[in-house]
Each structure stands twice: as C-alpha cells, then as structure tokens.
SERO-4910 file (N, C-alpha, C, O; in steps of 0.05 Angstrom, whole numbers):
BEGIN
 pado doro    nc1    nc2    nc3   cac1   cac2   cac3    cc1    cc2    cc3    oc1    oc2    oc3
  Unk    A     13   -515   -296     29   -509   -273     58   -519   -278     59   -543   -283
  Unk    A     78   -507   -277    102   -504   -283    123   -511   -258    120   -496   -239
  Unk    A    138   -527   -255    159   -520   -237    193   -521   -256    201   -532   -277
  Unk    A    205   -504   -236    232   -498   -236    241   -516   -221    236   -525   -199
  Unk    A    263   -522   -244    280   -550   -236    312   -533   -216    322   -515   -229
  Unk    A    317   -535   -204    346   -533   -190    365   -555   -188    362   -578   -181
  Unk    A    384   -542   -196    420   -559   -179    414   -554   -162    407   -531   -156
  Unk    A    414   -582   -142    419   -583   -122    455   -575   -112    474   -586   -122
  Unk    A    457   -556    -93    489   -544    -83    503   -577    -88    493   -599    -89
  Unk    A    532   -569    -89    542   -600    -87    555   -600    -59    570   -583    -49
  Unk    A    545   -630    -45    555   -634    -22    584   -624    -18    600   -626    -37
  Unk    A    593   -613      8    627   -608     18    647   -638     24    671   -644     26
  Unk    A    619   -653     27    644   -678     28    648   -689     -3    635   -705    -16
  Unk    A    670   -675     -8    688   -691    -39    717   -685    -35    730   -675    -17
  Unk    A    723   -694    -58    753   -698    -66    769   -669    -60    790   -665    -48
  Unk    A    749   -648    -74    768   -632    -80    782   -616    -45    804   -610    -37
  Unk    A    759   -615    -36    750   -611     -6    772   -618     16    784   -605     34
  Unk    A    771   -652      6    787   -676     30    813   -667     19    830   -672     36
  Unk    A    825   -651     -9    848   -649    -18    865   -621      7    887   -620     16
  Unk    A    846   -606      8    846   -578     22    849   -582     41    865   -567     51
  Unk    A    838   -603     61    839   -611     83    870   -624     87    889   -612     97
  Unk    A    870   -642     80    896   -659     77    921   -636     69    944   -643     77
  Unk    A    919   -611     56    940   -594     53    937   -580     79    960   -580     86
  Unk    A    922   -568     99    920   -561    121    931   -576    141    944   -566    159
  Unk    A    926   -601    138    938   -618    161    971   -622    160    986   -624    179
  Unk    A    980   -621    126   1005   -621    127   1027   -606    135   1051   -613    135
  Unk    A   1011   -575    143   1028   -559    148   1041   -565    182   1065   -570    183
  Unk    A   1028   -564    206   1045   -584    220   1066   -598    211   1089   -594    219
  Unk    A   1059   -615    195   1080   -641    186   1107   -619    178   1130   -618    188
  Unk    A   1096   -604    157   1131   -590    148   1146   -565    169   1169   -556    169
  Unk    A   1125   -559    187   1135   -535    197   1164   -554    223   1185   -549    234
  Unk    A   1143   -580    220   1164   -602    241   1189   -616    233   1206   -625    249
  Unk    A   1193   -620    203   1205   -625    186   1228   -601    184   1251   -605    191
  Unk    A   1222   -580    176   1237   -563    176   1252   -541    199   1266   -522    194
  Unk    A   1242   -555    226   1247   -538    246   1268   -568    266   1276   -564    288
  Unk    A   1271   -592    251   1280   -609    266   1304   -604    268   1315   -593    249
  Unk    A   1321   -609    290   1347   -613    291   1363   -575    284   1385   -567    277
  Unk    A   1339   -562    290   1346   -533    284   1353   -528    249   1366   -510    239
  Unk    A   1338   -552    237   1337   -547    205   1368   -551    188   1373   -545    165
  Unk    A   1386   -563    211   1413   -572    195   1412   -601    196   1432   -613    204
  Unk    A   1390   -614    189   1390   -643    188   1373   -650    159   1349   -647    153
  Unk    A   1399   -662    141   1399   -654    115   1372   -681    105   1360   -675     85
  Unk    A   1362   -707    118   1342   -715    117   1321   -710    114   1305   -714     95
  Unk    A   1318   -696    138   1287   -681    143   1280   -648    125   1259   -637    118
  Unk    A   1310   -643    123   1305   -621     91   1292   -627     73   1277   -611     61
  Unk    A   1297   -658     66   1292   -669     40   1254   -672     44   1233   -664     34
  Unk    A   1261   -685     61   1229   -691     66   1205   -672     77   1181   -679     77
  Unk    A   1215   -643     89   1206   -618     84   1199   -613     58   1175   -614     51
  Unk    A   1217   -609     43   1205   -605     12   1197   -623      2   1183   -615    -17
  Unk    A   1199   -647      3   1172   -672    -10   1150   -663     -3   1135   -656    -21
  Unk    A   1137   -659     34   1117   -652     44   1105   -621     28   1082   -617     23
  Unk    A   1125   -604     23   1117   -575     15   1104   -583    -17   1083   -575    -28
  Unk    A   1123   -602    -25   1115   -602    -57   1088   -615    -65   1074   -614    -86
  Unk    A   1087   -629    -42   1057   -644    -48   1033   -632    -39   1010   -637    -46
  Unk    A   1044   -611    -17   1019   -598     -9   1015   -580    -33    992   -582    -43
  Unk    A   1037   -556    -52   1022   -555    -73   1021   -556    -96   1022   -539   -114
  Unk    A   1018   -587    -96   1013   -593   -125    977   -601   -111    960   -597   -127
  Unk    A    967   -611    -88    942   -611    -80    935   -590    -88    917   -589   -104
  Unk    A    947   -564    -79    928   -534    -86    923   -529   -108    903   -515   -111
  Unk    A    940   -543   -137    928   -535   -154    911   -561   -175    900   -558   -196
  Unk    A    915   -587   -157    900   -604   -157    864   -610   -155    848   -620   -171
  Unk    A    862   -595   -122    835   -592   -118    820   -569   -142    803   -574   -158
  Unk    A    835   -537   -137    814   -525   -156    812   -529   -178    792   -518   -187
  Unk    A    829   -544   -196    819   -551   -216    795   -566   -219    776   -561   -233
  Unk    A    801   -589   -199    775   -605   -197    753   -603   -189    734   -618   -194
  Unk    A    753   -583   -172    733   -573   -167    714   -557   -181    689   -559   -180
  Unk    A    727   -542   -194    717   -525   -219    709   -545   -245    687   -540   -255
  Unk    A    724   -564   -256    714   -586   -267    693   -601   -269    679   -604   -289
  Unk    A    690   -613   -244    675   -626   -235    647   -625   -230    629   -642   -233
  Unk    A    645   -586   -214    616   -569   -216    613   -579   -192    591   -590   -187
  Unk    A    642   -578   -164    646   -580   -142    652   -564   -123    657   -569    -99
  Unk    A    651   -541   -134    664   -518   -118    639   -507    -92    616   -503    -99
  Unk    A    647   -503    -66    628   -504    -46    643   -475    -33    661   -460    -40
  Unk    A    623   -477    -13    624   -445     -3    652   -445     27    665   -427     37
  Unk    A    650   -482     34    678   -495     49    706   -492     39    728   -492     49
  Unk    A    694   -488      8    722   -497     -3    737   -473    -15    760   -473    -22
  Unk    A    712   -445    -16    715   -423    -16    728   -411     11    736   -388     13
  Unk    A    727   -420     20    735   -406     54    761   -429     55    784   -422     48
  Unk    A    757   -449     62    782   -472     69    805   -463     46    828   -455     52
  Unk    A    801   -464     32    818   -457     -2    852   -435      9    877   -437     12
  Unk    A    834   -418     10    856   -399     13    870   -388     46    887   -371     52
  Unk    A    847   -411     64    861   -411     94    887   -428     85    909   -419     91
  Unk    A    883   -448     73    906   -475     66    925   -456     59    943   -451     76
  Unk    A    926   -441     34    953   -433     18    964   -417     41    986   -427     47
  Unk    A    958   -397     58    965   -375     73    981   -395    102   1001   -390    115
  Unk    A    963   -414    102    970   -416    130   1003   -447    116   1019   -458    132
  Unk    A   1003   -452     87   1023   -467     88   1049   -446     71   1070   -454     63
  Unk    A   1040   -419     67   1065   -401     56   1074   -388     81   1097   -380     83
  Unk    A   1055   -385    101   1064   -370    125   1078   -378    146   1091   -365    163
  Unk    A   1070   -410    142   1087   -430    158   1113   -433    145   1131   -442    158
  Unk    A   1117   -427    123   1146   -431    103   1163   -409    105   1188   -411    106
  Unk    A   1148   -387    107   1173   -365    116   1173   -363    143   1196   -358    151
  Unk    A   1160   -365    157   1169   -365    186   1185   -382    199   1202   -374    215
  Unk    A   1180   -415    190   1207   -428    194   1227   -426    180   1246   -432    195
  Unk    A   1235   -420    157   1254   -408    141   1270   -385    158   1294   -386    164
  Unk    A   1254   -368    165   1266   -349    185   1269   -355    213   1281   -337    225
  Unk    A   1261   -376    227   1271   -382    254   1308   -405    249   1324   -413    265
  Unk    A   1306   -407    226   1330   -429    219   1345   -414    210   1369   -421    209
  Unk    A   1336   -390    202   1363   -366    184   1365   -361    155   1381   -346    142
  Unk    A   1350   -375    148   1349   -385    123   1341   -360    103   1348   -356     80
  Unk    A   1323   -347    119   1310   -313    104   1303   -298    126   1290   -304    146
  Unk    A   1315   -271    117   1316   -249    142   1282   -248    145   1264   -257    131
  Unk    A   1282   -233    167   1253   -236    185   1240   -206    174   1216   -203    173
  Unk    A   1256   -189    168   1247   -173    152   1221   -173    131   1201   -159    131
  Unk    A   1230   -194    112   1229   -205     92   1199   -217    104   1177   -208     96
  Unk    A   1200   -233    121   1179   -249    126   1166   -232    141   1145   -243    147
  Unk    A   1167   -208    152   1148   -191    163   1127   -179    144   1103   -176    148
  Unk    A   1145   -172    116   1131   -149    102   1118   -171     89   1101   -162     74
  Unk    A   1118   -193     88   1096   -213     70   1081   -216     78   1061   -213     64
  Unk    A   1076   -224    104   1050   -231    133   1036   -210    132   1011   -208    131
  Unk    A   1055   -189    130   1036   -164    137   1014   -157    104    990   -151    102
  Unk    A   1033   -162     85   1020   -157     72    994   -183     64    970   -177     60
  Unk    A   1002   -207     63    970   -221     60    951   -217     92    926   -218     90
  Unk    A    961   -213    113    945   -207    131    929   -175    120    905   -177    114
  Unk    A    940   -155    118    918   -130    109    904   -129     90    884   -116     93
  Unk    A    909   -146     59    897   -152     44    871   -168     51    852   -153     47
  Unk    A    866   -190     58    843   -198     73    835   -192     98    819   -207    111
  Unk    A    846   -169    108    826   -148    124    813   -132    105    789   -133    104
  Unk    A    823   -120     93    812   -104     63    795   -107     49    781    -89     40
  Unk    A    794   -143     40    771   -158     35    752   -151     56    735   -137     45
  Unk    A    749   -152     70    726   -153     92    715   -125     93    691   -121     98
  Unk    A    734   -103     87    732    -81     93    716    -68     71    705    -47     75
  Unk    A    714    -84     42    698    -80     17    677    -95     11    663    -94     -9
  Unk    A    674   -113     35    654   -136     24    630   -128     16    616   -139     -1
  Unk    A    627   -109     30    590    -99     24    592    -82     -4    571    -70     -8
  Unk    A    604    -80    -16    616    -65    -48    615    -81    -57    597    -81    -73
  Unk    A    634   -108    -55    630   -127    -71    652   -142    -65    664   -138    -44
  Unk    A    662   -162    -86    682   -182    -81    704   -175   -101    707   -173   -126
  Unk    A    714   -175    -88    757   -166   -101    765   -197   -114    774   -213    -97
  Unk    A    764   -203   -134    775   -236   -142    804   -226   -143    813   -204   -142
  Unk    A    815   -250   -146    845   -248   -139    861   -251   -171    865   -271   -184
  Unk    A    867   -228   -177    887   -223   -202    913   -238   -211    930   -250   -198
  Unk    A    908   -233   -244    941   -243   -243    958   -243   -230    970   -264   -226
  Unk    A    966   -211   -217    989   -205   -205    988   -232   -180   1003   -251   -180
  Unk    A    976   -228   -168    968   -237   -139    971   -279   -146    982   -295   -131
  Unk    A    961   -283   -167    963   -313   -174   1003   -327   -178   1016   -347   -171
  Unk    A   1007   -298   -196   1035   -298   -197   1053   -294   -177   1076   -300   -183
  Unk    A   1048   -281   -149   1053   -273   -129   1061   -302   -117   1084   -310   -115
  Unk    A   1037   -315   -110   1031   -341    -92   1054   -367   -114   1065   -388   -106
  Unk    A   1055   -357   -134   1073   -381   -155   1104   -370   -138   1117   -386   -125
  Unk    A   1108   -353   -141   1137   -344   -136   1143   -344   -110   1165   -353   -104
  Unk    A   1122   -334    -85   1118   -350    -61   1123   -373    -63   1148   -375    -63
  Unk    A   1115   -387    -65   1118   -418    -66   1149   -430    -69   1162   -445    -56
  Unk    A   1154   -414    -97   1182   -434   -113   1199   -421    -97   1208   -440    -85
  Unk    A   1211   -397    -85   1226   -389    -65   1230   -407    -39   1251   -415    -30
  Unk    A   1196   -412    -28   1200   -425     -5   1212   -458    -13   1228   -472      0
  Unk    A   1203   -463    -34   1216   -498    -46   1244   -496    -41   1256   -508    -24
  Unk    A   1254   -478    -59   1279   -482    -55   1295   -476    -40   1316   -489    -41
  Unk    A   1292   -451    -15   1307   -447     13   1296   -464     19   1294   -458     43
  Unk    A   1282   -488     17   1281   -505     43   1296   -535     38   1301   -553     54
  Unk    A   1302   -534     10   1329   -558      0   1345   -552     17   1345   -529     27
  Unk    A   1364   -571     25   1392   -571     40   1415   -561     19   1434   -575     13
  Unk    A   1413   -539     12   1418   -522    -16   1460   -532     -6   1479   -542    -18
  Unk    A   1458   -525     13   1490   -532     31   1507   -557     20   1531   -560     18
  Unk    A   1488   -571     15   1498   -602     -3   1498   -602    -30   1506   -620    -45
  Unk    A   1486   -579    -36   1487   -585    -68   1505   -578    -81   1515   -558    -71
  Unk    A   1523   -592   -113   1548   -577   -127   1542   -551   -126   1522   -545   -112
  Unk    A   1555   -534   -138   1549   -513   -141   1538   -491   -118   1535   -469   -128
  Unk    A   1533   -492    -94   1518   -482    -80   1501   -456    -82   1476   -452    -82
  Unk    A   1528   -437    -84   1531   -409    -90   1507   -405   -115   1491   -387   -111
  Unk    A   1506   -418   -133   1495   -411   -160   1463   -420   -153   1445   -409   -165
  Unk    A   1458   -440   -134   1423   -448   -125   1421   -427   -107   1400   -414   -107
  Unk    A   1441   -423    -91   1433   -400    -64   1419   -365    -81   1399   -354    -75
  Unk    A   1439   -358   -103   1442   -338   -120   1406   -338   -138   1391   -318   -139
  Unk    A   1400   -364   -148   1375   -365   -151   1355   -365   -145   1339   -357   -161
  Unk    A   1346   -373   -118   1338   -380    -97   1328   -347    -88   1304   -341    -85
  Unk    A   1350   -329    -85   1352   -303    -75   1339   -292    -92   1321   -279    -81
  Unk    A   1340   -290   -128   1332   -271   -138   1299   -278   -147   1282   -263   -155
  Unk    A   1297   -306   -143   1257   -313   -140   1249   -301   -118   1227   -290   -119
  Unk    A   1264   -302    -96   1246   -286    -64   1250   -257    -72   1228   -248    -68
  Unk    A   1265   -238    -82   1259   -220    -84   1243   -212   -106   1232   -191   -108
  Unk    A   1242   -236   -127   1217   -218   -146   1194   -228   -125   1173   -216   -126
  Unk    A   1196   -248   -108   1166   -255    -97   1152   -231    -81   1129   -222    -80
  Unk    A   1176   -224    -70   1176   -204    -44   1168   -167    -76   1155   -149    -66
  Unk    A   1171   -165    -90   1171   -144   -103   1137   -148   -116   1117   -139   -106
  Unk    A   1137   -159   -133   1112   -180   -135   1089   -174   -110   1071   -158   -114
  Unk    A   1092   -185    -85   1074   -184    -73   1072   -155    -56   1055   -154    -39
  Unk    A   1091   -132    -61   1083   -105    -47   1067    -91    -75   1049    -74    -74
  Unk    A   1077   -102    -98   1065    -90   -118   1036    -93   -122   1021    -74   -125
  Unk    A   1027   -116   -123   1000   -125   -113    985   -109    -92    964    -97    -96
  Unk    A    994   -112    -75    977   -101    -54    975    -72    -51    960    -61    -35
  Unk    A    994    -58    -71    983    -29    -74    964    -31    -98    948    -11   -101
  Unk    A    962    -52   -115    944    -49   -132    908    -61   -124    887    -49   -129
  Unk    A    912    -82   -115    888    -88    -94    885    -66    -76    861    -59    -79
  Unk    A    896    -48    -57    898    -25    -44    877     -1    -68    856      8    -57
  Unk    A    879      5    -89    877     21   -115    844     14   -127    828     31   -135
  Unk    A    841    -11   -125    826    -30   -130    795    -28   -102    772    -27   -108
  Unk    A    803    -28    -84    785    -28    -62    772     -2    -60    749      3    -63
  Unk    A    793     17    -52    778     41    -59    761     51    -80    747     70    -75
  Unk    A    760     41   -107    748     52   -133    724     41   -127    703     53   -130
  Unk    A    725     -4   -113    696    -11   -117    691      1    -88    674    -14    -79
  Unk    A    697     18    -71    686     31    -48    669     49    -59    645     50    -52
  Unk    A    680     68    -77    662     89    -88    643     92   -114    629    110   -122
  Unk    A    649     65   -126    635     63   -150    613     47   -144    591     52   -155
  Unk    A    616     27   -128    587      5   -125    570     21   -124    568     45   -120
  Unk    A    553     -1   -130    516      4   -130    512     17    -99    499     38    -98
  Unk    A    523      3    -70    516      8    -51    527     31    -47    520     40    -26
  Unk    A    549     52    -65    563     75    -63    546     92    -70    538    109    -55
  Unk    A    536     90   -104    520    110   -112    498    113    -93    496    134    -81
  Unk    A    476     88    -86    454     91    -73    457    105    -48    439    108    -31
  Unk    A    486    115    -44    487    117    -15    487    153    -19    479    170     -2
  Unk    A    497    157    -44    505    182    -59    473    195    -52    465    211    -35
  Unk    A    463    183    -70    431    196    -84    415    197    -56    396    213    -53
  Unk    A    425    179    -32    397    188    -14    413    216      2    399    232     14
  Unk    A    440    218      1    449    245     13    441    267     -1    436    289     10
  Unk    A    438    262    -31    430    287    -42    402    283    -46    393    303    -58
  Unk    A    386    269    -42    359    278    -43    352    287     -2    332    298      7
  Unk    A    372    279     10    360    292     36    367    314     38    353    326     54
  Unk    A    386    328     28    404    357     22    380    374      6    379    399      7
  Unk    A    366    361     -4    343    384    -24    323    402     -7    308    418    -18
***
C-alpha cells in the first residue's frame, strides 16, 4: 500500500505577501504626499518619490521572493497586481489633478489596464493570458515616468532637459501600453477560438448539425 506524498500549499502569511500588503497601504501615503499643499511643496515632493520608490522596489522585491522561496499563493496572485494598478493609477491621477500630466493621457491608461482585466475575465474559461514582455516593459516605463514627474523637477539645474526626459519616457510609456493592449486584444480572441473549450464547443455543434 502506497501513499502519495504532497506539498503542502504555502501559508499566505509570509514575507513576500506582508511586502504586497505594505505596498497597498502605501499608496494612501503618496497619493497624500503628492496632493499636499496642491503638490507645490517641494518637501513632500521629495518624500512622494521616496514613498513611490520604495513601494517599487517592494514589487519587484516580493515576486522574486516569492518565486524563490516556493511562496507564491493564490493571495498573492490576486493582491500582486491589485498593488501595482492601484499604486500606477494613483500616480497618474494625482499627477493629473496637480497638472503635472494632461488627463488625457491618464484617461487612455486607466482605460486601458481597466479593459485589459475585464478581458482577462472575459477569456478565463479559455484559459489564462500571462502577462508579456511588452506589458512587463509597459509597467517599467509606467513607473519611471511617474518617478520622475513627481520630483520637484522645478528645482532642479537644468530643468527643461529632466522635464524634456521625463516627457519622452511617458510617451513611450503611453505608446508601449496602447501597443500592448491591441496585442493582448489579438491574443484573447485566438485563445477564444483555439482552446480546448473552443474546439469542444465546435465538435458538439457539428455533431448536432448531422
């Protein structure tokens, strides 16, 4: 008589977990930071982007470790990418209530990670869409855009030449992330019609058609 040994799942209370959490909680902290004093209070600039930089260097803190470790949970699958969305979405939206980036700009980004994980949902029974280069490189250039419009760029030598930089990362971010999402867009529909749950769905129409 034989038994099968199992891994036991690994508990949600760990490091990589409490790291995710702690980047969630921070976003409050910077959206307050960066909305103080109507965002011309060259202190709390500073310490906006301390708070932004630490939340992600956590993001790419936890999944490493988690993946490392043989920590990765189904919390941290779900918590994971609420964190990044809800601390890039908090970054252009206050960015754009301070002036800092037209609202434009921060519409077509919302909109676009908001439809994309409707889309997810909309494929789930097909299968799971993992998130691509493009899309990894997307969230990098997200990020370094929002870092640096949120420096008190106004104080620095040079201004013109960080402002000038600053501009041409948000627009590859912003080019970057419409490009993606027609490719995820491209991507959803093929595993719509190719899955297993596609064909099977094929073969019982044509065997009831006979």
């Amino acid at each position: 008589m034989s038994t099968e040994s199992t891994t036991p799942a690994p508990s949600p209370w760990n490091l990589p977990n409490a790291l995710t959490v702690m980047r969630i909680l921070l976003v409050p902290v910077f959206v307050w930071l960066v909305l103080r004093h109507g965002g011309d209070d060259t202190g709390t600039r500073w310490w906006a982007w301390g708070v932004f930089a630490v939340a992600i260097i956590t993001d790419r803190i936890d999944g490493d470790l988690a993946r490392a470790k043989g920590l990765v949970t189904d919390f941290g699958k779900v918590a994971d990418p609420i964190a990044d969305k809800a601390l890039t979405g908090a970054g252009f939206i206050t960015l754009s209530m301070i002036g800092e980036i037209p609202w434009w700009i921060t519409v077509v980004i919302l909109a676009r990670e908001l439809g994309i994980t409707l889309m997810r949902f909309w494929v789930i029974r097909h299968g799971v869409m993992p998130a691509s280069r493009g899309g990894k490189l997307k969230t990098f250039l997200q990020a370094l855009a929002i870092g640096l419009f949120v420096l008190p760029l106004a104080t620095f030598p040079l201004e013109q030449l960080w402002r000038s930089l600053a501009w041409v990362i948000l627009l590859a971010a912003l080019v970057v992330t419409v490009a993606t999402a027609v490719d995820y867009v491209m991507k959803a529909l093929t595993l719509r019609s190719t899955s297993d749950r596609a064909r099977m769905k094929r073969e019982r129409k044509a065997a009831g058609g006979r």
